[in-house]
N, C-alpha and C positions, 0 to 999 in steps of 0.2 A: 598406563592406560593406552589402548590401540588410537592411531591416530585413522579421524576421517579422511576416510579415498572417497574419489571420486568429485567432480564439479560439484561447486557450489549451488543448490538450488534443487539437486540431482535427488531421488527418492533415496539411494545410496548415500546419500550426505546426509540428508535429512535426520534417518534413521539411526547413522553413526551418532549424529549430533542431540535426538531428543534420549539414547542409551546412556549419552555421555553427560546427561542433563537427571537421570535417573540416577545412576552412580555420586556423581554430586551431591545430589537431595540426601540419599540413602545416608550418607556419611554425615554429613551436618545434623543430621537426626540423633544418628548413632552418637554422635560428638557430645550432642546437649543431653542426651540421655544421660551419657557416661558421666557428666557433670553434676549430675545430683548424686548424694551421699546420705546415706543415716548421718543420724548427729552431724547436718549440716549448722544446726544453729548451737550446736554445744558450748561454744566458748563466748556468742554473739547475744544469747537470748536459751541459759540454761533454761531447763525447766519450761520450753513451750509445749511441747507435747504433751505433760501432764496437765497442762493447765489449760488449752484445749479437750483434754479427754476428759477431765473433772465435769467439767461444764457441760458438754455433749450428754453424758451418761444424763447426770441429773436431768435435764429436761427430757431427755426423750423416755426415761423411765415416768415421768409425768406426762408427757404426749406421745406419744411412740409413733403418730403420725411422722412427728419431725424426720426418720430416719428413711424413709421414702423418697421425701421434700427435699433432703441433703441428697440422695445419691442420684437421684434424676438432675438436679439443679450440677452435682460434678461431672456427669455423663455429656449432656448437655454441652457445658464448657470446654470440654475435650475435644467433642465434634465437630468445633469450629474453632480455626486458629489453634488446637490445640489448647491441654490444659496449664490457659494462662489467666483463668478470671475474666478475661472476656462478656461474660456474659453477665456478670455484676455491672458491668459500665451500664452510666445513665446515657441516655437519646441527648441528644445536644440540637444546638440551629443548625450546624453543621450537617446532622445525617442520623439514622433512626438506627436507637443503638438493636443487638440481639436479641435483648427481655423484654422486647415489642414487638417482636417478629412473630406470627401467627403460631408458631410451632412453641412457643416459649408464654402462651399469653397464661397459660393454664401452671407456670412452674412456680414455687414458695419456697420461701427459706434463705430470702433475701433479708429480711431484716436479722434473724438470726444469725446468719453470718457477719451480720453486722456488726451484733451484739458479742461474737466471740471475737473479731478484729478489736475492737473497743477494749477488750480487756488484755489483750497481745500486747497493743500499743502502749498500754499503760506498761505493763513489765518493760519493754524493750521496743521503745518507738524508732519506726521506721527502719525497722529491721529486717522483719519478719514477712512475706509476701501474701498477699489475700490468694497466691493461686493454691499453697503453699497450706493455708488455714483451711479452705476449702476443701483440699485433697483429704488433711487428716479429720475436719471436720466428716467428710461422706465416711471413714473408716473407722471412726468412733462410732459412729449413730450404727451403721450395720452389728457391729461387735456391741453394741447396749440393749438390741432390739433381741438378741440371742442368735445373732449370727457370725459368720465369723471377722477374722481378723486377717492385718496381712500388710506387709512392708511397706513405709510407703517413705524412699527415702526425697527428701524435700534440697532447695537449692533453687524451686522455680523462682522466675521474675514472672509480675505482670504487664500484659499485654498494653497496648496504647490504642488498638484500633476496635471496634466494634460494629459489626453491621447487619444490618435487619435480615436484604439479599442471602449476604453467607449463608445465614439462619436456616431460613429457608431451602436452600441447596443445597445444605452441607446436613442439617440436620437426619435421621431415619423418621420416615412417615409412615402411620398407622397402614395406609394402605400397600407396602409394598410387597413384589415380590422376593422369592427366594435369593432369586440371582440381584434383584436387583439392592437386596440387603446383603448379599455376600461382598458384593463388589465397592458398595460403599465405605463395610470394615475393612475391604485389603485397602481401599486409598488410605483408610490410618495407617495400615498395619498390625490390621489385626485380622484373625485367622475367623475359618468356617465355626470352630467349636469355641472360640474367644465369641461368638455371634449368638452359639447354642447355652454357653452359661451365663451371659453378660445378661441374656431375656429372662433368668431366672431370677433377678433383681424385683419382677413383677410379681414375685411372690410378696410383695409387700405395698405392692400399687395399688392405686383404684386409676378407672378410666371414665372421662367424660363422653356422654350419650351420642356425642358429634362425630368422635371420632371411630363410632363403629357404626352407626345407624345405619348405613348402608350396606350392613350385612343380616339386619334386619326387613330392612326394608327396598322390594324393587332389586334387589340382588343381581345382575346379568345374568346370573348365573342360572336362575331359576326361572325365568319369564319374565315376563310383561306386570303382572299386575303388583299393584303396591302391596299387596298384601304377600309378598314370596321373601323368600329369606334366603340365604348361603345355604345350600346344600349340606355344605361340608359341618355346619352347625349344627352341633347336636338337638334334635327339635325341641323336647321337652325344657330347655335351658331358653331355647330361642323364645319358645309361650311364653315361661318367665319373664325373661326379659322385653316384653313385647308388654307384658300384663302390667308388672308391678315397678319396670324402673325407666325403661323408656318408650311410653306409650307413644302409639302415631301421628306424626306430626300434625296432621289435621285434628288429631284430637288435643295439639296443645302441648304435646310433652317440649321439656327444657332441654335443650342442647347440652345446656353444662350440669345437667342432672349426672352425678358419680354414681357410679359401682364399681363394687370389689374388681380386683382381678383374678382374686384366691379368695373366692367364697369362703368364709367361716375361719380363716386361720389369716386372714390380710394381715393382722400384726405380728407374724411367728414368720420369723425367717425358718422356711424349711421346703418339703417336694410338693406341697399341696400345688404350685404351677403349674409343673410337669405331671402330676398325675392327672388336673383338670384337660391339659393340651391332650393327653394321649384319649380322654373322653372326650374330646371334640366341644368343651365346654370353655373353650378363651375366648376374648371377648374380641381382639385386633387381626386382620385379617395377616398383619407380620409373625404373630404368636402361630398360626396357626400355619403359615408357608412352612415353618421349621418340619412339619410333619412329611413336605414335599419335596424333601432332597433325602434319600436312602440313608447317608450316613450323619445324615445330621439325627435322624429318625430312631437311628440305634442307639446313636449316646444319649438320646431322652429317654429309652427305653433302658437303656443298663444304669443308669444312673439312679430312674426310679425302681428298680430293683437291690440298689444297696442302701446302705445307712445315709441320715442325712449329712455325717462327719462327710464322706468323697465327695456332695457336691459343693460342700462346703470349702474342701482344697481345692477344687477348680473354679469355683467363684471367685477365690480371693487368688489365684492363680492370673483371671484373665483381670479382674481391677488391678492388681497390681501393672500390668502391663497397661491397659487404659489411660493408668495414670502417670504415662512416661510418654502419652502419645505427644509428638510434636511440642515438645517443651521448649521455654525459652531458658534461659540461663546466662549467666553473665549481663552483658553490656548489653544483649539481644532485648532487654525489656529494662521495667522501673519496678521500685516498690511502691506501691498504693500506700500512704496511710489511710487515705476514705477508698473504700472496695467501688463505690459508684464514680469515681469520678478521677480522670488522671491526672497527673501531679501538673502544678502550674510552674515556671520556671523558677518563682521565686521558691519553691520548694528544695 
């Protein structure tokens, strides 16, 4: 590695020094990545992964919401601190954990992770990591709902720390820009089109009334008056949703009143996203940025022109890498036996 020239304090030192601070990062990532393995728990806890997927199928072939709940609830967790379960930790006196963070207040599928840690424990206590259940929990539920599948080799540790703050700053918000969701994925390490396939998870979302209402209502973009809406929304979808699912605030409507995000197929993993976005019919003003960078614009557009098997390999393409983001491993973390709460010394 070049050594920094220059005085200390110097913009030239500075610069050597926060490159040299990059390089570091980059490799400690790279390290803990390299340290997860399939059949981490083969010889420790045969037989988790089926017994995890058993259990996954079944319910969400009975709710098939669940599988929404699980992959926003692992998405979530990755975005802060990395995915280390983080985001299962309870708030303490100490400080307000992430799943009371404003951005998290709307997420479920907490107690179901629960319920699959529970039965982990039982085969093989204190083995197995809640970040670990969580990763294969989100990639069963996608693969039960008829979507696809895709590696997910385990060895995380969970996390010790939790915080509200992160949450909120670390998290992607309904309202952002282009740029300013591109640049959030490169702090994981994840790319423009890991950004363009990762939002097509939405094919199986719903969204609350809060978090777009402003593109109903009072828009900038449109004028002044409360009655103007986002341009860029497609009108007749805008009336809709003006009419029948979040009516105007003076008249009373619920903030946490849901709708779909994939009108008429929310429970089918497949392109109905992508083809709603290129009709100017998404609901988040971040759904709709993807239209406003050229080449993010093309891979929406070539993708809904093939079968839904490609976007199904670049789906489980970018989760798999999601789910390597910023990972602990080793001595860097603990295993949770309770998902909410971190291990007390006499543990």
């Amino acid at each position: 590695m070049a050594m920094a020239t220059g005085r200390p304090g110097s913009s030239s030192w500075r610069s050597a020094v926060a490159m040299a601070m990059v390089v570091v990062v980059a490799s400690s990532v790279a390290g803990a990545r390299g340290q997860l393995r399939m059949g981490f728990y083969a010889q420790s806890c045969p037989g988790v992964e089926r017994l995890v997927g058993a259990f996954v199928r079944e319910h969400v072939r009975r709710v098939p919401t669940v599988a929404a709940a699980l992959l926003r609830l692992h998405f979530h967790d990755c975005f802060v601190r990395g995915c280390d379960a983080s985001v299962l930790l309870n708030s303490t006196a100490g400080g307000v954990a992430e799943k009371d963070a404003p951005p998290n207040l709307t997420l479920r599928g907490f107690d179901f992770v629960d319920r699959v840690k529970a039965l982990v424990e039982e085969a093989c206590p204190g083995v197995v990591s809640c970040a670990d259940v969580l990763a294969l929990a989100a990639r069963d539920a996608v693969a039960a709902i008829g979507g696809p599948s895709w590696r997910v080799p385990t060895g995380r540790r969970d996390g010790t720390v939790s915080s509200m703050q992160e949450a909120i700053d670390e998290i992607p918000k309904p309202s952002m820009s282009f740029k300013e969701l591109a640049d959030m994925f490169a702090s994981k390490g994840l790319g423009v089109r890991d950004l363009v396939w990762l939002s097509g998870a939405h094919t199986i979302g719903i969204a609350h009334c809060s978090s777009f209402a402003d593109r109903l209502y009072g828009h900038p973009g449109a004028g002044a008056s409360n009655d103007t809406t986002d341009p860029f929304l497609d009108a007749a979808y805008a009336v809709n949703l003006r009419r029948r699912k979040c009516r105007a605030p003076n008249g009373g409507y619920a903030e946490d009143a849901i709708v779909e995000m994939d009108p008429g197929s929310h429970l089918s993993f497949d392109l109905g996203y992508y083809r709603a976005l290129l009709k100017h019919r998404c609901l988040l003003q971040s759904d709709a940025a993807l239209l406003s960078d050229a080449a993010a614009r093309a891979d929406v557009e070539s993708v809904v022109a093939g079968p839904d098997e490609v976007f199904f390999q670049l789906f489980a393409r970018s989760m798999a890498t999601l789910g390597t983001v910023q990972v602990k491993t080793g001595a860097e973390g603990e295993v949770r036996r309770n998902c909410a709460v971190v291990n007390s010394p006499s543990n």
